[in-house]
mmJSON file of the N, C-alpha and C atoms, coordinates in Angstrom:
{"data_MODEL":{"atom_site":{
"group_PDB":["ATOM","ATOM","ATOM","ATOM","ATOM","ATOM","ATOM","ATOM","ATOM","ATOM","ATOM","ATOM","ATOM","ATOM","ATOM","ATOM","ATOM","ATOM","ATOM","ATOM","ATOM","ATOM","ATOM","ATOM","ATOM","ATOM","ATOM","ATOM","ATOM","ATOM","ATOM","ATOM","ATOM","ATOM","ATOM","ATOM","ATOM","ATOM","ATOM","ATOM","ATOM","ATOM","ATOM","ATOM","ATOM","ATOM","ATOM","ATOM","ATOM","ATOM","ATOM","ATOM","ATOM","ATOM","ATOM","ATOM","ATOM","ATOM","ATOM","ATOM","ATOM","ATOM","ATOM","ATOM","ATOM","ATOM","ATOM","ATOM","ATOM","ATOM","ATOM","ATOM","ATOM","ATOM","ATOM","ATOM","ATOM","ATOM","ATOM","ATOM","ATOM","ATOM","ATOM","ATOM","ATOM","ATOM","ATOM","ATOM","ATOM","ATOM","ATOM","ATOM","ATOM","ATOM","ATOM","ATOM","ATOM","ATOM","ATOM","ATOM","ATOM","ATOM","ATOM","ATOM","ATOM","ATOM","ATOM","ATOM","ATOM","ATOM","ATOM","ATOM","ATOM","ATOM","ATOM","ATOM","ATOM","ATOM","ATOM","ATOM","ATOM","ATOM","ATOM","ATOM","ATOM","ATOM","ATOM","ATOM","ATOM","ATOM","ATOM","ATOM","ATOM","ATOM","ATOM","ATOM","ATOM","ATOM","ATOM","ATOM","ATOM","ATOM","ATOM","ATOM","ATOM","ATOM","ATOM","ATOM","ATOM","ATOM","ATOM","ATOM","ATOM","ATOM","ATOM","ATOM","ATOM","ATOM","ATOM","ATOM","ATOM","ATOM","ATOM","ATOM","ATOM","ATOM","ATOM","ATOM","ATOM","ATOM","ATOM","ATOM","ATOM","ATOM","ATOM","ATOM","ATOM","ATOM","ATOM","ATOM","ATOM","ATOM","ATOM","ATOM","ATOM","ATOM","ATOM","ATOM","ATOM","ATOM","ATOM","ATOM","ATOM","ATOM","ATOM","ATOM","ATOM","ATOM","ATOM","ATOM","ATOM","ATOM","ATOM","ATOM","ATOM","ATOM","ATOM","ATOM","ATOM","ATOM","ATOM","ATOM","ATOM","ATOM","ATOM","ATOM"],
"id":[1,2,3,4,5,6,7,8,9,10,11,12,13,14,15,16,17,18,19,20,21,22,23,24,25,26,27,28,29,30,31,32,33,34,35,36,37,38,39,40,41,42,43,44,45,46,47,48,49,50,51,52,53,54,55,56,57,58,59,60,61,62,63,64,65,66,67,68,69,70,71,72,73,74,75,76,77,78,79,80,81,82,83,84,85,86,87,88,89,90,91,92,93,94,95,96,97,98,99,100,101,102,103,104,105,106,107,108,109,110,111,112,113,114,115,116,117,118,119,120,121,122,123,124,125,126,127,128,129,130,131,132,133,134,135,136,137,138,139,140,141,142,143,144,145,146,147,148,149,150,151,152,153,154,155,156,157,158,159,160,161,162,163,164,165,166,167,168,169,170,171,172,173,174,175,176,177,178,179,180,181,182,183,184,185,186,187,188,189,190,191,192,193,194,195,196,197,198,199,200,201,202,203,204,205,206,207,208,209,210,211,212,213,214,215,216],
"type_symbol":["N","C","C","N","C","C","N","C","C","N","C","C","N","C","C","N","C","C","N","C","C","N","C","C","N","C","C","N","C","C","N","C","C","N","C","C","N","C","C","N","C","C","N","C","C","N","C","C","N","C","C","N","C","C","N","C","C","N","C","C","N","C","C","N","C","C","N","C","C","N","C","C","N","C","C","N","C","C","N","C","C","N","C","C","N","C","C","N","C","C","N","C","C","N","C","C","N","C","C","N","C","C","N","C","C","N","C","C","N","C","C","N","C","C","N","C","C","N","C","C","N","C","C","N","C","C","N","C","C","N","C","C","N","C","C","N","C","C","N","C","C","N","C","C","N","C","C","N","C","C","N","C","C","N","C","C","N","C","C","N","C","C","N","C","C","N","C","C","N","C","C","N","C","C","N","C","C","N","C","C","N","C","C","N","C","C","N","C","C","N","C","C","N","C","C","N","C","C","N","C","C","N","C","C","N","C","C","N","C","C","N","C","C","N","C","C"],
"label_atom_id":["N","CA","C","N","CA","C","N","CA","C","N","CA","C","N","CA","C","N","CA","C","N","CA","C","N","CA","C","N","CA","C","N","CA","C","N","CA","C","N","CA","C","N","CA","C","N","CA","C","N","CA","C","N","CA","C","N","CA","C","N","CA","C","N","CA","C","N","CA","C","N","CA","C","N","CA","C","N","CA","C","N","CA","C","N","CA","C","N","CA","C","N","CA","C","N","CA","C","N","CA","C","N","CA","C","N","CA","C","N","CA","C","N","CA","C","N","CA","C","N","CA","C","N","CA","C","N","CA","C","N","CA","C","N","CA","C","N","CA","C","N","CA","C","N","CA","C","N","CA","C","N","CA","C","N","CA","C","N","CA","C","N","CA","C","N","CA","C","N","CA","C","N","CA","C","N","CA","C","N","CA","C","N","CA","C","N","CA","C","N","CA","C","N","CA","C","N","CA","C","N","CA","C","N","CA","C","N","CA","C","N","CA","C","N","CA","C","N","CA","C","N","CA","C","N","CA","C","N","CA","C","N","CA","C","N","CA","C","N","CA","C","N","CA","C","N","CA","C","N","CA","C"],
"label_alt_id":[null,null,null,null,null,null,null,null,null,null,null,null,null,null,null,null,null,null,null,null,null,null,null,null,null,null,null,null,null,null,null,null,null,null,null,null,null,null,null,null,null,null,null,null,null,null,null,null,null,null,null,null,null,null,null,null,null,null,null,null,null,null,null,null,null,null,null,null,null,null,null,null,null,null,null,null,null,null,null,null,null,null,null,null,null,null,null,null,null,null,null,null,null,null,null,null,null,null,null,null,null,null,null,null,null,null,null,null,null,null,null,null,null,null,null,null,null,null,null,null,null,null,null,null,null,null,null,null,null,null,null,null,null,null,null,null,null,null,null,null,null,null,null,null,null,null,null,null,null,null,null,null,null,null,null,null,null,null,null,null,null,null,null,null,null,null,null,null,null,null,null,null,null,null,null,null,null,null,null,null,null,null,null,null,null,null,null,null,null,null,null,null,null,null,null,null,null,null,null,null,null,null,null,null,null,null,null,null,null,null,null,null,null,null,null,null],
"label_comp_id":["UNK","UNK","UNK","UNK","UNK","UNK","UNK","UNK","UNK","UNK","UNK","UNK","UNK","UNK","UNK","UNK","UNK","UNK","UNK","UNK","UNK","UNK","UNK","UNK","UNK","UNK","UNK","UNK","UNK","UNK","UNK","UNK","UNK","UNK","UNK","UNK","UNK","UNK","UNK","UNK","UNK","UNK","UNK","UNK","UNK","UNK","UNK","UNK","UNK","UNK","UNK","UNK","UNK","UNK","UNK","UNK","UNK","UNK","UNK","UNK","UNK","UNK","UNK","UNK","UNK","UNK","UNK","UNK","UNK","UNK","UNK","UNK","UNK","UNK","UNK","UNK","UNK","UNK","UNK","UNK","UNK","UNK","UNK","UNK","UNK","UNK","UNK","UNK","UNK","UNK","UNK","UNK","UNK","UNK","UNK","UNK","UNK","UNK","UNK","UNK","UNK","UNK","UNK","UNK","UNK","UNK","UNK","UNK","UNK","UNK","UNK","UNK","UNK","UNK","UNK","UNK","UNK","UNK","UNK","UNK","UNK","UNK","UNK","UNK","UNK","UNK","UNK","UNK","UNK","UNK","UNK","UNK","UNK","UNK","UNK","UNK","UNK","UNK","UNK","UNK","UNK","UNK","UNK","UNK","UNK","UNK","UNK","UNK","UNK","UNK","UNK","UNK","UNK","UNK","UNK","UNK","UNK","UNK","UNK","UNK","UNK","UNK","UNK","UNK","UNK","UNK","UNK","UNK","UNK","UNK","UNK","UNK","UNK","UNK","UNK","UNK","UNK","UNK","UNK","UNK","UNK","UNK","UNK","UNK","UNK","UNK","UNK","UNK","UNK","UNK","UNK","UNK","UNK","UNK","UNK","UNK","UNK","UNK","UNK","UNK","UNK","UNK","UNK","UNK","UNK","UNK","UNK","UNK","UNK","UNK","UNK","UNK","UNK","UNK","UNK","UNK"],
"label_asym_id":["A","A","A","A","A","A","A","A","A","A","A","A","A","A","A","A","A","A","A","A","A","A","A","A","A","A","A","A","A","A","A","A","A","A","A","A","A","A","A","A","A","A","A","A","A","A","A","A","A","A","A","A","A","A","A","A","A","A","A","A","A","A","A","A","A","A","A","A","A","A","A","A","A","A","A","A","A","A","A","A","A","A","A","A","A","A","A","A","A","A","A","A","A","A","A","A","A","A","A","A","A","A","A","A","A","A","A","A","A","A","A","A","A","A","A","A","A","A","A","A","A","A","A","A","A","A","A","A","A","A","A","A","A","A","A","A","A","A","A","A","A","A","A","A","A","A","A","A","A","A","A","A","A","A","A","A","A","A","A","A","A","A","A","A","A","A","A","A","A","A","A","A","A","A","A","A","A","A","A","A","A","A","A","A","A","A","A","A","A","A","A","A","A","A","A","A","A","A","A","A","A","A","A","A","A","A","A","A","A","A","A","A","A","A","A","A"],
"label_entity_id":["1","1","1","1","1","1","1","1","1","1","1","1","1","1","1","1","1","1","1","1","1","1","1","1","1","1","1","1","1","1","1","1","1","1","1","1","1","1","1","1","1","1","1","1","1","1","1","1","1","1","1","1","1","1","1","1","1","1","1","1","1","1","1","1","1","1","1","1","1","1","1","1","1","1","1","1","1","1","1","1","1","1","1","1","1","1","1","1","1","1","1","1","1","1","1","1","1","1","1","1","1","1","1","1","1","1","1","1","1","1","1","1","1","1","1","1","1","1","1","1","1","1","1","1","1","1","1","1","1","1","1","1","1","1","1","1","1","1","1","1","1","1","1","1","1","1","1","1","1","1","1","1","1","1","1","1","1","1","1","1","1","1","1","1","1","1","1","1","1","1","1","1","1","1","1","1","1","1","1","1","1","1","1","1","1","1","1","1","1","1","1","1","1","1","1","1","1","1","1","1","1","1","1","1","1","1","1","1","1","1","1","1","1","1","1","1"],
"label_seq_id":[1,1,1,2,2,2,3,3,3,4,4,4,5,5,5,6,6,6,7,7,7,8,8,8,9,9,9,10,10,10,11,11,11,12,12,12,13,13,13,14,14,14,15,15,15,16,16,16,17,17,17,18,18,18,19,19,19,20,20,20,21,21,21,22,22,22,23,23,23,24,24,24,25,25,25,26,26,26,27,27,27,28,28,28,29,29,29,30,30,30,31,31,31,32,32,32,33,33,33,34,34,34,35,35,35,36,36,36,37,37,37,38,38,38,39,39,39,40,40,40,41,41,41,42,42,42,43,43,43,44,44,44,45,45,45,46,46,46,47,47,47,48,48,48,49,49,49,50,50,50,51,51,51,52,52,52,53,53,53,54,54,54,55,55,55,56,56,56,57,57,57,58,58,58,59,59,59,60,60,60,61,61,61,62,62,62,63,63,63,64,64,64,65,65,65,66,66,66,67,67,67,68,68,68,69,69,69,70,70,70,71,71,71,72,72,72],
"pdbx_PDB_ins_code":[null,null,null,null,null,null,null,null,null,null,null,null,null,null,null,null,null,null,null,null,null,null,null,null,null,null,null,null,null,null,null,null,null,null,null,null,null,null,null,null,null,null,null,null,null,null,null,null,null,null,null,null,null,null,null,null,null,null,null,null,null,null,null,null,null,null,null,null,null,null,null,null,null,null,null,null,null,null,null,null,null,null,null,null,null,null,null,null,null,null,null,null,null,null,null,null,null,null,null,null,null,null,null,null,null,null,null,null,null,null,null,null,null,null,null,null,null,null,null,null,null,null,null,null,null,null,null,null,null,null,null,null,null,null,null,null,null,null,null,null,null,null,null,null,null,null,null,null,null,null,null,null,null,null,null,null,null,null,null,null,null,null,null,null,null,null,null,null,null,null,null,null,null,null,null,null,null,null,null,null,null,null,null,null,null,null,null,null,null,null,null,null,null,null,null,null,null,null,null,null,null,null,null,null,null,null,null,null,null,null,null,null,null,null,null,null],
"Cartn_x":[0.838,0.0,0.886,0.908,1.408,0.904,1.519,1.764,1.766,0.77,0.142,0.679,1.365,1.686,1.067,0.976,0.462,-0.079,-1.227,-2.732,-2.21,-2.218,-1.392,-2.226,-1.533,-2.153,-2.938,-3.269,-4.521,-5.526,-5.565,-6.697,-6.884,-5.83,-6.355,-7.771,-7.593,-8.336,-9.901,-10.113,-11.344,-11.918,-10.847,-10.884,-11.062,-10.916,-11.195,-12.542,-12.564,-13.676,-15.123,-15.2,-15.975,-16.07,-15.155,-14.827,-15.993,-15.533,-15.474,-17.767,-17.94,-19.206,-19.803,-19.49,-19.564,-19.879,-18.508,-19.139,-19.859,-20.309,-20.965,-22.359,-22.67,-23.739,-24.284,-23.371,-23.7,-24.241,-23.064,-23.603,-25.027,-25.692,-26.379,-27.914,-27.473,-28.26,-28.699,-28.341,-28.416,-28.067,-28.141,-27.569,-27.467,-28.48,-28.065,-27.317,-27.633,-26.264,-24.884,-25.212,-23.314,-22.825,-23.336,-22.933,-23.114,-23.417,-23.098,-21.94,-21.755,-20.057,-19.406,-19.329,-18.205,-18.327,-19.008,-18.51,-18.038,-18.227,-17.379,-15.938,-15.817,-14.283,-13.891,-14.601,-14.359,-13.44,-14.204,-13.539,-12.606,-12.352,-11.022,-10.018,-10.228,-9.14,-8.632,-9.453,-9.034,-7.832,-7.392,-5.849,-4.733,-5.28,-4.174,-4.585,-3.868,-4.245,-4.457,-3.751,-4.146,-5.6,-5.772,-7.12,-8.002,-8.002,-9.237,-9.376,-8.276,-8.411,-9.494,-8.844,-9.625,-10.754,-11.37,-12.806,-13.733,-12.802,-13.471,-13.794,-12.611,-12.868,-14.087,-14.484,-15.223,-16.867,-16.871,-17.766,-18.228,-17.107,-17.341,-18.132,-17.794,-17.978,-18.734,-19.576,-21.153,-21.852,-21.843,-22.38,-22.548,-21.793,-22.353,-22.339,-23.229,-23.654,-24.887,-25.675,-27.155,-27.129,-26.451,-27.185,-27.501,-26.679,-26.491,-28.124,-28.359,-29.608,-30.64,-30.658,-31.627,-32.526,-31.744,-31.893,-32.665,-32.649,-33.632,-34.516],
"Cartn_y":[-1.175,0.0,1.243,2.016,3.318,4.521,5.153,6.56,7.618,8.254,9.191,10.726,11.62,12.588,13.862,14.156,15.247,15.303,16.275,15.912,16.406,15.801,16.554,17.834,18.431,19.64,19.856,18.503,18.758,18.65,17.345,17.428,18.746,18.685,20.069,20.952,21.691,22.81,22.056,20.631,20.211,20.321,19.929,19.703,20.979,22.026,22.992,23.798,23.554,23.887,23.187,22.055,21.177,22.3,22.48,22.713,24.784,25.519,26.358,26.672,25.694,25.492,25.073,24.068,24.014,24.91,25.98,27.214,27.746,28.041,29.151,28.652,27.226,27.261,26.861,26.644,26.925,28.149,29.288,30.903,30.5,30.222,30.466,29.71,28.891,27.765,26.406,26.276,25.53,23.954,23.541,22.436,20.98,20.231,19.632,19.314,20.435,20.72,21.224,21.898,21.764,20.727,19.678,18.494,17.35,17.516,16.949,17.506,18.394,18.772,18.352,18.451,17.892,16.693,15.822,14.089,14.242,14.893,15.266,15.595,16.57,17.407,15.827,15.107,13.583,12.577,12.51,11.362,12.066,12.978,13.545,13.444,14.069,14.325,12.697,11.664,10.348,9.999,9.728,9.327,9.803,11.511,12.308,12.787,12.216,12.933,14.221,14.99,16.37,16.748,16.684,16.903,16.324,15.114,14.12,14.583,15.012,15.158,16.505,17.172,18.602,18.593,17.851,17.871,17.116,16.196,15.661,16.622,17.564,18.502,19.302,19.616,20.444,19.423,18.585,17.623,18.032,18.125,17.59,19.159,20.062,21.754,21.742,21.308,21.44,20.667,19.209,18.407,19.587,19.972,20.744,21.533,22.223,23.42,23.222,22.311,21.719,21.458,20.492,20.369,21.251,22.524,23.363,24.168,24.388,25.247,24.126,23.556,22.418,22.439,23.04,23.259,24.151,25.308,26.653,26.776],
"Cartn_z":[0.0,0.0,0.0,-0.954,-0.936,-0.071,0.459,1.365,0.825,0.521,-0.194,0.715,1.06,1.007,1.24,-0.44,-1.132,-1.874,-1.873,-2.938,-4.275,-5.584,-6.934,-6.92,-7.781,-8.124,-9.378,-9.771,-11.075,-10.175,-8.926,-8.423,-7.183,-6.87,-5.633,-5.953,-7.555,-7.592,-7.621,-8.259,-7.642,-6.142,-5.12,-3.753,-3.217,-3.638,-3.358,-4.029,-4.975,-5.27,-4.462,-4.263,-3.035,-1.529,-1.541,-0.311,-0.01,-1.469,-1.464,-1.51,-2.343,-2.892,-1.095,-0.519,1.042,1.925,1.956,2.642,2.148,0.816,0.718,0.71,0.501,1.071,1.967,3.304,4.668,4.754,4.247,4.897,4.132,3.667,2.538,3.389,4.614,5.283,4.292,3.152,2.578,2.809,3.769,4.871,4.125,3.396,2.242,1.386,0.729,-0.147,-0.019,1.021,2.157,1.806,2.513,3.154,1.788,0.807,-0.55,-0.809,-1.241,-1.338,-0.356,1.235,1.997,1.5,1.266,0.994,-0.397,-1.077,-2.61,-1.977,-1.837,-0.675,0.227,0.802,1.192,0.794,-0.44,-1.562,-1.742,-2.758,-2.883,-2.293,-1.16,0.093,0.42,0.183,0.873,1.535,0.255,0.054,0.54,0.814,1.634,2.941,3.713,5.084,5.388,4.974,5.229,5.109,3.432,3.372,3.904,3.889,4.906,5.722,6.618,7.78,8.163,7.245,7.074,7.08,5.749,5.727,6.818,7.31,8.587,9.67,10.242,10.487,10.343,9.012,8.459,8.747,9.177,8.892,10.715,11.118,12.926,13.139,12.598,13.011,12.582,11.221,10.649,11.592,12.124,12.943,14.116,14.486,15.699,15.564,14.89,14.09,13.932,13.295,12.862,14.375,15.13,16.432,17.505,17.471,17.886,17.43,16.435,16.128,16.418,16.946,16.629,18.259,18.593,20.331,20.069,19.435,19.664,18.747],
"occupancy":[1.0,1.0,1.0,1.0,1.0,1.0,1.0,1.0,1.0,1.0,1.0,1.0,1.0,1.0,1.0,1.0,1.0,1.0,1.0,1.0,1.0,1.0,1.0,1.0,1.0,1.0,1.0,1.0,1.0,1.0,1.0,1.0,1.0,1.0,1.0,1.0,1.0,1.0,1.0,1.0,1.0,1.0,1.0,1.0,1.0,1.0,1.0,1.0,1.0,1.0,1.0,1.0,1.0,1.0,1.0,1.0,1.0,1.0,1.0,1.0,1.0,1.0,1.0,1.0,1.0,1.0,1.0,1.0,1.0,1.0,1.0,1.0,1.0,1.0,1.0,1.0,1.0,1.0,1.0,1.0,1.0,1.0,1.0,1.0,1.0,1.0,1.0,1.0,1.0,1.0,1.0,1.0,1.0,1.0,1.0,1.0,1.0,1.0,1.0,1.0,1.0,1.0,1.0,1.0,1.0,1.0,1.0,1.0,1.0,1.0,1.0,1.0,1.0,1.0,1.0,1.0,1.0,1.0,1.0,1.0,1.0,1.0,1.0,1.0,1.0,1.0,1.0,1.0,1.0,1.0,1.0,1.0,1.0,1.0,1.0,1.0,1.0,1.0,1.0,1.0,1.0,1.0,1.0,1.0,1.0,1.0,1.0,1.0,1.0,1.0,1.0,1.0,1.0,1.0,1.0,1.0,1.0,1.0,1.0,1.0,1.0,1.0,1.0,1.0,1.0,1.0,1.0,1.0,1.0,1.0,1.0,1.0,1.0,1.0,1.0,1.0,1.0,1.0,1.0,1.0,1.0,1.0,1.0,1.0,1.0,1.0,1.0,1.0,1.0,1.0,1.0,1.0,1.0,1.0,1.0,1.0,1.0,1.0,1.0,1.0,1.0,1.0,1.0,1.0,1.0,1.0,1.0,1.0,1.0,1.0,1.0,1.0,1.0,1.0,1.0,1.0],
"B_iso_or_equiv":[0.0,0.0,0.0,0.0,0.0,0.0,0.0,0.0,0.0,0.0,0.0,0.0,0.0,0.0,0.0,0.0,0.0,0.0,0.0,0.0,0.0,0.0,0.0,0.0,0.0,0.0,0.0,0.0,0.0,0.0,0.0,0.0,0.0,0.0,0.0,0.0,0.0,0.0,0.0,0.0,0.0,0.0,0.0,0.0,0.0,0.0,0.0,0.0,0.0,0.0,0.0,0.0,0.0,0.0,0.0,0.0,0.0,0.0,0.0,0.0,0.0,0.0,0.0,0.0,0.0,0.0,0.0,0.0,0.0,0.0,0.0,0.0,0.0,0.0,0.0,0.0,0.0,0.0,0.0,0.0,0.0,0.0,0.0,0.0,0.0,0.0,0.0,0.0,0.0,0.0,0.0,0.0,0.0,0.0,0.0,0.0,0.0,0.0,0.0,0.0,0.0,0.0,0.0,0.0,0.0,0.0,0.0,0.0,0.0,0.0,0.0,0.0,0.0,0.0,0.0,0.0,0.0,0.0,0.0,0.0,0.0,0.0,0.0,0.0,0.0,0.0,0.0,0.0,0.0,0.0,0.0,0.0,0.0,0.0,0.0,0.0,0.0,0.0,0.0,0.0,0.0,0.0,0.0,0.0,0.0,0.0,0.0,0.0,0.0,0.0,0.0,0.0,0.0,0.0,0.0,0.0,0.0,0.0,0.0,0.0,0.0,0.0,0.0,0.0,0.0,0.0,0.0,0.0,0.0,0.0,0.0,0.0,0.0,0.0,0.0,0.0,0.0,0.0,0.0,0.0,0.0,0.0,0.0,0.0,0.0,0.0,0.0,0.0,0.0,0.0,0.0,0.0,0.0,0.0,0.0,0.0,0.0,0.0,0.0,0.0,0.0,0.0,0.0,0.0,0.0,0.0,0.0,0.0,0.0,0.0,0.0,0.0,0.0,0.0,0.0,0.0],
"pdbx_formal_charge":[null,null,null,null,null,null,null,null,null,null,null,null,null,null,null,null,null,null,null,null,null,null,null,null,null,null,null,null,null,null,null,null,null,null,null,null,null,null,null,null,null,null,null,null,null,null,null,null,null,null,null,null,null,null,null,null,null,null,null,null,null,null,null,null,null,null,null,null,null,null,null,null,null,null,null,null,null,null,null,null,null,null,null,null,null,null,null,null,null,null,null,null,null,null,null,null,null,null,null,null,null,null,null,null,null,null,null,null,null,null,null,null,null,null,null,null,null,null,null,null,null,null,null,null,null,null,null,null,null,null,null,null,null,null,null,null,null,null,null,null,null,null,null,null,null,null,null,null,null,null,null,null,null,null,null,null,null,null,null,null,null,null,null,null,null,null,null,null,null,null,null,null,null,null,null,null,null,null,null,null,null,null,null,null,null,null,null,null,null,null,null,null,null,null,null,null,null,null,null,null,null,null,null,null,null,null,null,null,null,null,null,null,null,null,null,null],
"auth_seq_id":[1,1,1,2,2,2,3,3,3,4,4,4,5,5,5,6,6,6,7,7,7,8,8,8,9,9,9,10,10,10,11,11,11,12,12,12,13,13,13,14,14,14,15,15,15,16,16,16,17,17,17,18,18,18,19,19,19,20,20,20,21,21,21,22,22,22,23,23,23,24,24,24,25,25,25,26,26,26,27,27,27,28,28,28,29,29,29,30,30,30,31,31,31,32,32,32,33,33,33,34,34,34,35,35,35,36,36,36,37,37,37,38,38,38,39,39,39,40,40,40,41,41,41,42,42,42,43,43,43,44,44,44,45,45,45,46,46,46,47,47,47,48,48,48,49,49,49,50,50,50,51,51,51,52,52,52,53,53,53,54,54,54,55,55,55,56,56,56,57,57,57,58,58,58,59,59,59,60,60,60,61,61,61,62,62,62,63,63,63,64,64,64,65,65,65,66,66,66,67,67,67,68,68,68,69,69,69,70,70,70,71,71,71,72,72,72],
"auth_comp_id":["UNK","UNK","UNK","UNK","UNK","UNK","UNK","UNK","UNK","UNK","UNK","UNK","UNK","UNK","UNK","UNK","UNK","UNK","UNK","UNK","UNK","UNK","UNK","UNK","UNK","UNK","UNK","UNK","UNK","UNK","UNK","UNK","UNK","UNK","UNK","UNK","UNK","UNK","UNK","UNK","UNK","UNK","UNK","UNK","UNK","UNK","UNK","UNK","UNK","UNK","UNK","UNK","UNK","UNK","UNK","UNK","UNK","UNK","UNK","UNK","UNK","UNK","UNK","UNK","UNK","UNK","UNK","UNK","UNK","UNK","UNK","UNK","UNK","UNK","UNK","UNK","UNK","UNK","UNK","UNK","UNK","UNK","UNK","UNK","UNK","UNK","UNK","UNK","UNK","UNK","UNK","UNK","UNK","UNK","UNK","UNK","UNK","UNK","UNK","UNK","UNK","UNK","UNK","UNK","UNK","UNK","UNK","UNK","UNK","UNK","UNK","UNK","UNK","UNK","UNK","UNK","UNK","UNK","UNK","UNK","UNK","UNK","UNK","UNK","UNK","UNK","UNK","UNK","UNK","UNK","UNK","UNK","UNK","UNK","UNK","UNK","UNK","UNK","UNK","UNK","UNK","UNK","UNK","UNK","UNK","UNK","UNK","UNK","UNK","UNK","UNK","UNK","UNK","UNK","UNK","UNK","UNK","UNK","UNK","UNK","UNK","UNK","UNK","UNK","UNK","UNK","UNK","UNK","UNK","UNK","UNK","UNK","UNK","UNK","UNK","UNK","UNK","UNK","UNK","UNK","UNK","UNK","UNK","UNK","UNK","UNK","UNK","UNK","UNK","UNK","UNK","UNK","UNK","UNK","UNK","UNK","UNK","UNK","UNK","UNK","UNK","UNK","UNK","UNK","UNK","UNK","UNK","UNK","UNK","UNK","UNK","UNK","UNK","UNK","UNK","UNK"],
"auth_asym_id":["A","A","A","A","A","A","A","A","A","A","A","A","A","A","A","A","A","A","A","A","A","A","A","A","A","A","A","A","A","A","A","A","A","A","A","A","A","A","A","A","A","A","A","A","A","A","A","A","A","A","A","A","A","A","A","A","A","A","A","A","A","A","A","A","A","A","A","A","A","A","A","A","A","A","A","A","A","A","A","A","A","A","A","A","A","A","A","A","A","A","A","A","A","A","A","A","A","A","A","A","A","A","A","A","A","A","A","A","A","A","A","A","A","A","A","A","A","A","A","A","A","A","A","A","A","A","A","A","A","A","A","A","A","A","A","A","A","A","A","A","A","A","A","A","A","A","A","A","A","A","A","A","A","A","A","A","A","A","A","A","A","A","A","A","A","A","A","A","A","A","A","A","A","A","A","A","A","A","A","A","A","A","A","A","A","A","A","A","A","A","A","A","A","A","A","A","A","A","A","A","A","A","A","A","A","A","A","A","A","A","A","A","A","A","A","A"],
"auth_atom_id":["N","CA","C","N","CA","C","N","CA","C","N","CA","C","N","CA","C","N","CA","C","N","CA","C","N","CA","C","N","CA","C","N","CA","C","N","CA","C","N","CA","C","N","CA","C","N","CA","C","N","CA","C","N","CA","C","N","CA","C","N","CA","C","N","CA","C","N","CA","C","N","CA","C","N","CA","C","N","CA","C","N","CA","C","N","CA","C","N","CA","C","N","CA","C","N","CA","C","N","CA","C","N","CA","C","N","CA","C","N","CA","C","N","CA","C","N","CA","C","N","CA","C","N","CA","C","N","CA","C","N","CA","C","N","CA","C","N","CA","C","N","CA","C","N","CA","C","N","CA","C","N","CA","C","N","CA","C","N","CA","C","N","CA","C","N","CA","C","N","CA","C","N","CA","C","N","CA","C","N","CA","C","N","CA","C","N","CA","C","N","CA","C","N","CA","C","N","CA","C","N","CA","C","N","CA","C","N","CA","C","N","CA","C","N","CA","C","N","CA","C","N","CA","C","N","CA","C","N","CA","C","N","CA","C","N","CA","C","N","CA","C","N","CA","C","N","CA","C","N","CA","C"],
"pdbx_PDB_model_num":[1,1,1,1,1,1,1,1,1,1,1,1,1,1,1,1,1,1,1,1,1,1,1,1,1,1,1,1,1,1,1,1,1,1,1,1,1,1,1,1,1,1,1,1,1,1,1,1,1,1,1,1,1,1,1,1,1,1,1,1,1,1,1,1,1,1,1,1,1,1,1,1,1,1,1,1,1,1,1,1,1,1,1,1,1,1,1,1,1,1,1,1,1,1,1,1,1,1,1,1,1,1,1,1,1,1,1,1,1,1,1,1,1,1,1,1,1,1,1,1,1,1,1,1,1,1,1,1,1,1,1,1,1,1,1,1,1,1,1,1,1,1,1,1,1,1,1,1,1,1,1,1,1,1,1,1,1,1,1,1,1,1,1,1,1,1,1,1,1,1,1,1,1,1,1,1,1,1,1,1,1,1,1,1,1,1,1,1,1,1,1,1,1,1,1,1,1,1,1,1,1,1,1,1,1,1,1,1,1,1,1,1,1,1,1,1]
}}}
């Protein structure tokens, strides 16, 4: 099994674009479709820790975010 590094840079600007489409439609409350792009931003990132890790990240802070409003 190979040790993946660093995400190339043909795919980065996809992984970012996921990522970018994400926030904006959080600000946007669009909560659905957030969270279709983070598992897009997901797959991508797999292979490289960094990013995975990130979007997991990004996954844990939306999770308690929806639960967070969910209270009031």
């Amino acid at each position: 099994m190979k040790f993946y590094t660093a995400m190339p840079k043909t795919l980065k600007p996809f992984y970012q674009t996921e990522l970018n489409k994400a926030t904006t439609l959080l600000q946007q409350g669009k909560l659905q479709e957030c969270w279709r792009h983070y598992e897009r931003a997901h797959i991508l990132g797999q292979r490289y820790p960094l990013q995975h890790s990130y979007v997991h990240w990004l996954m844990l802070k939306f999770g308690i975010k929806i639960k967070a409003q969910k209270k009031f």
